[in-house]
OpenMM code with the backbone's topology and positions (N, CA, C; nanometers):
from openmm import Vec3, app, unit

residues = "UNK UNK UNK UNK UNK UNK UNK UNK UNK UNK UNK UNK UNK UNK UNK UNK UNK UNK UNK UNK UNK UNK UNK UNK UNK UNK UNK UNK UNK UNK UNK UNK UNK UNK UNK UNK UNK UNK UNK UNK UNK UNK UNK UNK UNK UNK UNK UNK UNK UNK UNK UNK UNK UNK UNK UNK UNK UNK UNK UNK UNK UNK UNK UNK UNK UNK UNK UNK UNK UNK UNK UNK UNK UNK UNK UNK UNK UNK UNK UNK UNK UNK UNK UNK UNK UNK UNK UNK UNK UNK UNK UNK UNK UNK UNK UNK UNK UNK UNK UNK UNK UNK UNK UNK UNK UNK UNK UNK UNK UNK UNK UNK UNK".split()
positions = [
    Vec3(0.0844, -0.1179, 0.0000),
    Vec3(0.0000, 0.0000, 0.0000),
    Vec3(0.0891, 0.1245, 0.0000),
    Vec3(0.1211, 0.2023, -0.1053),
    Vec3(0.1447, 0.3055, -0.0970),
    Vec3(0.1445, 0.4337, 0.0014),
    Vec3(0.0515, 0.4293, 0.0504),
    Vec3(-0.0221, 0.5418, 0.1492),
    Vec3(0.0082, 0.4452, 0.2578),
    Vec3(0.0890, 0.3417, 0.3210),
    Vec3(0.0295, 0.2909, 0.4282),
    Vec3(0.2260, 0.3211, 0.4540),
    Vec3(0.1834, 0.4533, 0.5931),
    Vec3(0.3094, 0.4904, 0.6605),
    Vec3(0.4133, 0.3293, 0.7178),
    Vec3(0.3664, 0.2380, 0.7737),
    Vec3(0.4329, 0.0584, 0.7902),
    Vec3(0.5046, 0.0321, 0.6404),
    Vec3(0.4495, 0.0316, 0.5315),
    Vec3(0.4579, -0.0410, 0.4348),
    Vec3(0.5871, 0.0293, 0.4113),
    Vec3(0.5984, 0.1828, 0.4068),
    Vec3(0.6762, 0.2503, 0.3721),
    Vec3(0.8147, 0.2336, 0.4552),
    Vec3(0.8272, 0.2428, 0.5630),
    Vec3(0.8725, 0.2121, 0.6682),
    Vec3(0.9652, 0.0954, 0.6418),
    Vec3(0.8627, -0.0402, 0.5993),
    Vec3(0.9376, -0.1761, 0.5345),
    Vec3(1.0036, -0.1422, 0.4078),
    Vec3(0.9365, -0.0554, 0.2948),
    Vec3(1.0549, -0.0264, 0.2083),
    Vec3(1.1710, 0.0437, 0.2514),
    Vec3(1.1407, 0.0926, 0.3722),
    Vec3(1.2957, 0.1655, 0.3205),
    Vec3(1.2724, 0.3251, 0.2880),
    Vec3(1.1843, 0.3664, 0.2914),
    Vec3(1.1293, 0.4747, 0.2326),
    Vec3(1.0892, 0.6121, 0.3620),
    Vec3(1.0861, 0.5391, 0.4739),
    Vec3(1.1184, 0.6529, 0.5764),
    Vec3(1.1788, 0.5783, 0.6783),
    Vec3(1.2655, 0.5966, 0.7548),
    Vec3(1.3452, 0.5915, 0.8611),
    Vec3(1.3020, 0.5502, 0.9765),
    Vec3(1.3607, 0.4449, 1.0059),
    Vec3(1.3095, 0.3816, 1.1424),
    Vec3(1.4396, 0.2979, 1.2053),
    Vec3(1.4609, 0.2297, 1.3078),
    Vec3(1.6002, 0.1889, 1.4402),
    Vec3(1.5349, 0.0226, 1.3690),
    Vec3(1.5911, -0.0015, 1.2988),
    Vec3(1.5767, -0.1935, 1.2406),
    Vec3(1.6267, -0.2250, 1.4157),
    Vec3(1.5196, -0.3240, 1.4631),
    Vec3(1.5501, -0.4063, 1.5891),
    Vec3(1.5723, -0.5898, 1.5066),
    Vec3(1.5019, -0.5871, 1.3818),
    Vec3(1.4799, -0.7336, 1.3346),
    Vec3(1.3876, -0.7305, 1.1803),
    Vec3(1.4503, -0.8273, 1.1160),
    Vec3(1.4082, -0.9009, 0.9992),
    Vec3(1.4241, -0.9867, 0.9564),
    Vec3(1.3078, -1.0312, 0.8984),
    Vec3(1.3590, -1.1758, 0.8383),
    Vec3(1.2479, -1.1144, 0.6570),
    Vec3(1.2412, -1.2259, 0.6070),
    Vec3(1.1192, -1.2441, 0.4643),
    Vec3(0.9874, -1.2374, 0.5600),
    Vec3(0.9857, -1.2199, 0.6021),
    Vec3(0.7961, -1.2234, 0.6344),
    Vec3(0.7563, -1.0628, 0.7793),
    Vec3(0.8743, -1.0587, 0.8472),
    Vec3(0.8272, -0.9213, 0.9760),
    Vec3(0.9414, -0.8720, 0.9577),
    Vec3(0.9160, -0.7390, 0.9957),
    Vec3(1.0086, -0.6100, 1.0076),
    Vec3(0.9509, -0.5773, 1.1506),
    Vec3(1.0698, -0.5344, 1.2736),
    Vec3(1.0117, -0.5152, 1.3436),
    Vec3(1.1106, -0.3787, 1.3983),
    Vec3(1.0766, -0.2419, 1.4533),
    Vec3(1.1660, -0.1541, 1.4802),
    Vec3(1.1012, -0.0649, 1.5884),
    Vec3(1.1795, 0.0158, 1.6324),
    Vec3(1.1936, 0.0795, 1.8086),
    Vec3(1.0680, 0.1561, 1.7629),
    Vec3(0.9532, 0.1778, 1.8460),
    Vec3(0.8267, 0.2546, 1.8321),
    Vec3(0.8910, 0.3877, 1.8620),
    Vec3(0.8057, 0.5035, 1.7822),
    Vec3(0.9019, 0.6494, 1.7962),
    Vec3(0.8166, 0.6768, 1.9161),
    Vec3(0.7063, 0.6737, 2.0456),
    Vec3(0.6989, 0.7174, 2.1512),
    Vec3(0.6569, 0.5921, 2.1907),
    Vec3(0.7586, 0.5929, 2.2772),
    Vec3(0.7872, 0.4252, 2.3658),
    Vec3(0.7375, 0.4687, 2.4809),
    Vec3(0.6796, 0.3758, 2.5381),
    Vec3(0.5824, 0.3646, 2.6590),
    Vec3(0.6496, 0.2958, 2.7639),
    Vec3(0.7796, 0.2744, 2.7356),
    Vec3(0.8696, 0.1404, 2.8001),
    Vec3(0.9893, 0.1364, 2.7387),
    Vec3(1.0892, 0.1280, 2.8752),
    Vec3(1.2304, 0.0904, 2.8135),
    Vec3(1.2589, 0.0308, 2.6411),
    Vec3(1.1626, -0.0621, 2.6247),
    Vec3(1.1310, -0.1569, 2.5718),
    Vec3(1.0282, -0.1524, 2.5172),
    Vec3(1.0321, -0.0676, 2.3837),
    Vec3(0.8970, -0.0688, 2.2846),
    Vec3(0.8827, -0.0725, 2.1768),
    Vec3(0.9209, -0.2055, 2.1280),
    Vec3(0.9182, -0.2606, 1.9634),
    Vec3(0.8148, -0.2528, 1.8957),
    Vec3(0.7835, -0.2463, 1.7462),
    Vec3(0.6687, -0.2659, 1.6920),
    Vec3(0.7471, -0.4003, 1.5536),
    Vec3(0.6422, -0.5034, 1.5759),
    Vec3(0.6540, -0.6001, 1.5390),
    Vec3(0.5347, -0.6202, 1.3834),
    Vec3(0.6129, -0.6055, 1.2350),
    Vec3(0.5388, -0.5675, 1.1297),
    Vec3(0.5313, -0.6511, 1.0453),
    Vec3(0.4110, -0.6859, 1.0213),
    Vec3(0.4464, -0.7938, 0.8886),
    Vec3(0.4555, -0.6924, 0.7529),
    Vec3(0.5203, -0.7569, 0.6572),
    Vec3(0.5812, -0.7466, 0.5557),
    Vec3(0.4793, -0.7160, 0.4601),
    Vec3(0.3562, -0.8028, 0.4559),
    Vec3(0.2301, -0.8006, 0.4033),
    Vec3(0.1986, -0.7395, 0.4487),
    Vec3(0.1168, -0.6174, 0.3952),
    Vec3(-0.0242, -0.5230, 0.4367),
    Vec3(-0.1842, -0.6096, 0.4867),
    Vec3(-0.1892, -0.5934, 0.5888),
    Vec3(-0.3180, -0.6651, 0.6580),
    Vec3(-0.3610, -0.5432, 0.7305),
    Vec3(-0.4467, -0.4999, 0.7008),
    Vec3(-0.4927, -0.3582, 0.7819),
    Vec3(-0.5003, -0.3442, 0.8984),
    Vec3(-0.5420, -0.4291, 0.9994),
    Vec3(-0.5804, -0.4975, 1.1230),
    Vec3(-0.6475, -0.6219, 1.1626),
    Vec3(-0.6166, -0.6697, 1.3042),
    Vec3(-0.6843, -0.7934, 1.3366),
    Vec3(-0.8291, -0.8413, 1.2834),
    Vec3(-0.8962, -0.7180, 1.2765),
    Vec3(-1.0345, -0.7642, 1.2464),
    Vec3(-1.0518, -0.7860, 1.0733),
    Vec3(-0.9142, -0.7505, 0.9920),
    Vec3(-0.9315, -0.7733, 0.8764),
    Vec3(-0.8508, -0.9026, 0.8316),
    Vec3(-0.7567, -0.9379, 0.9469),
    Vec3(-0.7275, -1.0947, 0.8879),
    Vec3(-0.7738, -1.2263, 0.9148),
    Vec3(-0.7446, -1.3303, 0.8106),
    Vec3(-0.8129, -1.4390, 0.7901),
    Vec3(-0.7429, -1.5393, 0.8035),
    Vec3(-0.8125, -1.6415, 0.8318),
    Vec3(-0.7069, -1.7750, 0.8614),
    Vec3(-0.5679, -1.7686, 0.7837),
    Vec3(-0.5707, -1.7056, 0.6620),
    Vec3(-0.4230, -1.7402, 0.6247),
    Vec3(-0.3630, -1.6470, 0.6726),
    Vec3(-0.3733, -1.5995, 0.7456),
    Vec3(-0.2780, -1.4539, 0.8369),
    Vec3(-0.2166, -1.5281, 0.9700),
    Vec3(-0.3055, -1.6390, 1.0128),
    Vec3(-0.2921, -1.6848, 1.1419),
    Vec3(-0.1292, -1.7354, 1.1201),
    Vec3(-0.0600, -1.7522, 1.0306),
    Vec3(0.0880, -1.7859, 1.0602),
    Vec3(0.1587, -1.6802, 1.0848),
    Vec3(0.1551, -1.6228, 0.9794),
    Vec3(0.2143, -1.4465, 1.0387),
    Vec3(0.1938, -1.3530, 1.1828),
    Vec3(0.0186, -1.3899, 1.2465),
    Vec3(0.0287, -1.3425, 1.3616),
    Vec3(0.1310, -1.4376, 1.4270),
    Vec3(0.1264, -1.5585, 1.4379),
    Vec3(0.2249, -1.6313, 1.5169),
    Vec3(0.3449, -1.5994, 1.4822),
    Vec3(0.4039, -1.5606, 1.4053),
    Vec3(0.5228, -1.4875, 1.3687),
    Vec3(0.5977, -1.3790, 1.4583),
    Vec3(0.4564, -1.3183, 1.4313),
    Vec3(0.4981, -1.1911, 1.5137),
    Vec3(0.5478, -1.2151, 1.6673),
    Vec3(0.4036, -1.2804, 1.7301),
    Vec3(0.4377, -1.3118, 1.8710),
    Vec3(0.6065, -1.3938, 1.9216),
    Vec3(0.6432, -1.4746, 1.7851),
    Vec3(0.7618, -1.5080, 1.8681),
    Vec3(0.8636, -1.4646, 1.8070),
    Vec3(0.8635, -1.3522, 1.7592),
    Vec3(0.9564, -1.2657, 1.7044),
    Vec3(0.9451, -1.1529, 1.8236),
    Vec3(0.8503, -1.1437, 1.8502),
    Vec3(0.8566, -1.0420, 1.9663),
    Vec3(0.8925, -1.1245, 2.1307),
    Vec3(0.9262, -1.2688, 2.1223),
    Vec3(0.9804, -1.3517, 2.2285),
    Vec3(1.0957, -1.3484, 2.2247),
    Vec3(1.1422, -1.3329, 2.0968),
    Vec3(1.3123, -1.3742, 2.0404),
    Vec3(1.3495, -1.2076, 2.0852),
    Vec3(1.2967, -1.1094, 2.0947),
    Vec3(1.3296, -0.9626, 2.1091),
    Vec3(1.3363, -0.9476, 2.2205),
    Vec3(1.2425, -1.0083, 2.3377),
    Vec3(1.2575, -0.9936, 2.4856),
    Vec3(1.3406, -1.0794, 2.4964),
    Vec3(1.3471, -1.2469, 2.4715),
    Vec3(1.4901, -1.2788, 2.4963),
    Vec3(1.6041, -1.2139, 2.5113),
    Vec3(1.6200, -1.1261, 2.4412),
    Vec3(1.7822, -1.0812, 2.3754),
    Vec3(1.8057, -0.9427, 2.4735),
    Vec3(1.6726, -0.8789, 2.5232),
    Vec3(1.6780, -0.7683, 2.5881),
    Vec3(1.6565, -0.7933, 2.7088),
    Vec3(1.6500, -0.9261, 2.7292),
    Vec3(1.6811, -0.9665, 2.9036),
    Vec3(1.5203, -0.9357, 2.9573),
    Vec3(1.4379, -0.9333, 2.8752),
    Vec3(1.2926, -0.8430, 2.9499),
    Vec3(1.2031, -1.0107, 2.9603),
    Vec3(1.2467, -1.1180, 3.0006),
    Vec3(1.1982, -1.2178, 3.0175),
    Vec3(1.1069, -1.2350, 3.1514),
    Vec3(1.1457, -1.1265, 3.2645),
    Vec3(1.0444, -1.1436, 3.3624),
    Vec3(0.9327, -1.0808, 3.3527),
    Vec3(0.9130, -1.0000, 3.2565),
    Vec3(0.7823, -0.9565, 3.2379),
    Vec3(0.7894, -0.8693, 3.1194),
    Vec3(0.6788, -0.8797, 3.0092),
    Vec3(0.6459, -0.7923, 2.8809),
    Vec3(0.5148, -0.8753, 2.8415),
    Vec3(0.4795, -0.7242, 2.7929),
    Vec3(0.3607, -0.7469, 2.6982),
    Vec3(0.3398, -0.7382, 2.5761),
    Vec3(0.2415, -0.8383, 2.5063),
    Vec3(0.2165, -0.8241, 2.3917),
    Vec3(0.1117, -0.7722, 2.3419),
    Vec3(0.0656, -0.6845, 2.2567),
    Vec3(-0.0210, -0.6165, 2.2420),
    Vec3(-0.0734, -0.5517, 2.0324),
    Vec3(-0.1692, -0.6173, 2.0287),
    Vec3(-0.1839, -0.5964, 1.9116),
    Vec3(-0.3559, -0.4650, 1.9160),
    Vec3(-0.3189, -0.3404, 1.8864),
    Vec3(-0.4246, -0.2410, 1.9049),
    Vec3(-0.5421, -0.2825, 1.7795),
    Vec3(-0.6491, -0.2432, 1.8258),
    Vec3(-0.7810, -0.3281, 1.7326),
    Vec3(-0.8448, -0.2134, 1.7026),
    Vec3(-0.8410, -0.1002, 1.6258),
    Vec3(-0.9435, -0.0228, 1.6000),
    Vec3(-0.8642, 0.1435, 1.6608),
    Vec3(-0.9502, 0.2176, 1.6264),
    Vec3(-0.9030, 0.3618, 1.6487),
    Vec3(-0.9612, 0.3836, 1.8390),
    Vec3(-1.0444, 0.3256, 1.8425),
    Vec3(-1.1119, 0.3488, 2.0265),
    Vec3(-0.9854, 0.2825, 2.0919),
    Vec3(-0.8821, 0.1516, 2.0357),
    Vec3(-0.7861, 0.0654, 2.1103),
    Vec3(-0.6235, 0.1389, 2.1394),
    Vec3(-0.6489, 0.2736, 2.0186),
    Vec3(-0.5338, 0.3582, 2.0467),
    Vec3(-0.4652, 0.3236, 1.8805),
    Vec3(-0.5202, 0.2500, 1.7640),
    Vec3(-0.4644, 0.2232, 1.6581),
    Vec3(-0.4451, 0.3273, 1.5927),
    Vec3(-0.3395, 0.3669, 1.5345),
    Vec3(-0.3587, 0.4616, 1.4794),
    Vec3(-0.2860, 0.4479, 1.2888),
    Vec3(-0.2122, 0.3547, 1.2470),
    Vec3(-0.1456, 0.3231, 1.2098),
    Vec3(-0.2478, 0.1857, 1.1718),
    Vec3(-0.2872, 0.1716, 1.0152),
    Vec3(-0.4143, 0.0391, 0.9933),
    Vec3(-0.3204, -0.0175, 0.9122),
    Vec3(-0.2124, -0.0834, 0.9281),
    Vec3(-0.1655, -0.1906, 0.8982),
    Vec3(-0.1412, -0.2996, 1.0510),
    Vec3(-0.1213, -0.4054, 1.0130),
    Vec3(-0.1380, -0.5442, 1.1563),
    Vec3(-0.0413, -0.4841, 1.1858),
    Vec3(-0.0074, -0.4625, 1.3427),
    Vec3(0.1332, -0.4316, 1.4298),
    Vec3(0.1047, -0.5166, 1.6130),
    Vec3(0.2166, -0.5569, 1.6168),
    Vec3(0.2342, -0.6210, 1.7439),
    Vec3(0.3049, -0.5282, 1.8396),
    Vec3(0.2694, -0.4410, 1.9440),
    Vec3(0.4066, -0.4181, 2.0464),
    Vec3(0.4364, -0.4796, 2.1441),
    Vec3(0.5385, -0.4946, 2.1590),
    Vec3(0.6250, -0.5351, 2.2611),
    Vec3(0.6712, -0.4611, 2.3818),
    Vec3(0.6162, -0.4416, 2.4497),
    Vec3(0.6249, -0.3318, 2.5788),
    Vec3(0.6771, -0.4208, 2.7003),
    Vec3(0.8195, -0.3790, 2.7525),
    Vec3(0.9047, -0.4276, 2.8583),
    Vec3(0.9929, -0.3512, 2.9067),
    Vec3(1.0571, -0.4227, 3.0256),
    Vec3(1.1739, -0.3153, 3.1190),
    Vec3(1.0895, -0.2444, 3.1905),
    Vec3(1.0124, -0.2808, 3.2327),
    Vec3(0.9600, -0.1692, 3.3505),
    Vec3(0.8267, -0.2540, 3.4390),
    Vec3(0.8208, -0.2418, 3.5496),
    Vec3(0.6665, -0.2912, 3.5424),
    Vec3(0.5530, -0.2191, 3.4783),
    Vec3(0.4731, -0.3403, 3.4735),
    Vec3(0.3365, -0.2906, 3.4257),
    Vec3(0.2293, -0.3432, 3.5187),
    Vec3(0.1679, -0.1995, 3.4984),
    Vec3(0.0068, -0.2197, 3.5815),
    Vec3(-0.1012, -0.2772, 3.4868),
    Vec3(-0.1734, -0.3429, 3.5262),
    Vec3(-0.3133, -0.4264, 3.5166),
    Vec3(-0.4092, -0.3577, 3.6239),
    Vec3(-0.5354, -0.2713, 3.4793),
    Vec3(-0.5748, -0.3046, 3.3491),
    Vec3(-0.4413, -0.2420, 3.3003),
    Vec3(-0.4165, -0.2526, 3.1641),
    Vec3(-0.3682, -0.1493, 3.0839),
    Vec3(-0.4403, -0.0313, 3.0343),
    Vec3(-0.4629, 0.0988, 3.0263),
    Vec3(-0.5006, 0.1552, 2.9950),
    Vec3(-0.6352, 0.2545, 3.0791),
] * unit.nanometer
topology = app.Topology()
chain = topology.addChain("A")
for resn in residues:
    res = topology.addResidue(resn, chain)
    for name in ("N", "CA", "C"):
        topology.addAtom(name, app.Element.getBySymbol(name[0]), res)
């Protein structure tokens, strides 16, 4: 998607801190981090959001999640992080391509938000 600020992001086309890639997620430092530790975890494919993907997405969400395990691994944030995929503009989405964050290094309170 042309217009879709992620997509662009994965080309190469605006500037972002590469934390990880492989052929299928791009994942890089969120520009207002909520946490020591605040990755955004991207698939490669344009999927607008959760409520727009379909069983064949379900590998890629699993992607994400342990791409964002392999990221807290490495950042030592194994005693506690969250995963968090925003659903809609009321969830704080702002950005309608699929994104996972990874929020760690700090505690977190329950609820969120």
């Amino acid at each position: 998607m042309p217009d879709c600020l992620f997509c662009r992001i994965i080309a190469g086309k605006v500037p972002s801190k590469k934390v990880y890639e492989d052929e299928y997620v791009y994942a890089f430092e969120d520009i207002r981090p909520t946490a020591p530790t605040h990755v955004l975890v991207v698939p490669k494919r344009h999927v607008p959001g959760l409520n727009e993907a379909t069983a064949q997405d379900a590998e890629i969400i699993g992607r994400c999640n342990l791409v964002a395990a392999k990221i807290g691994r490495e950042r030592n944030i194994v005693d506690g992080y969250r995963t968090v995929f925003n659903v809609g503009p009321r969830s704080g989405q702002s950005v309608f391509h699929l994104h996972l964050h990874l929020v760690g290094g700090r505690d977190l309170a329950w609820p969120p938000g």
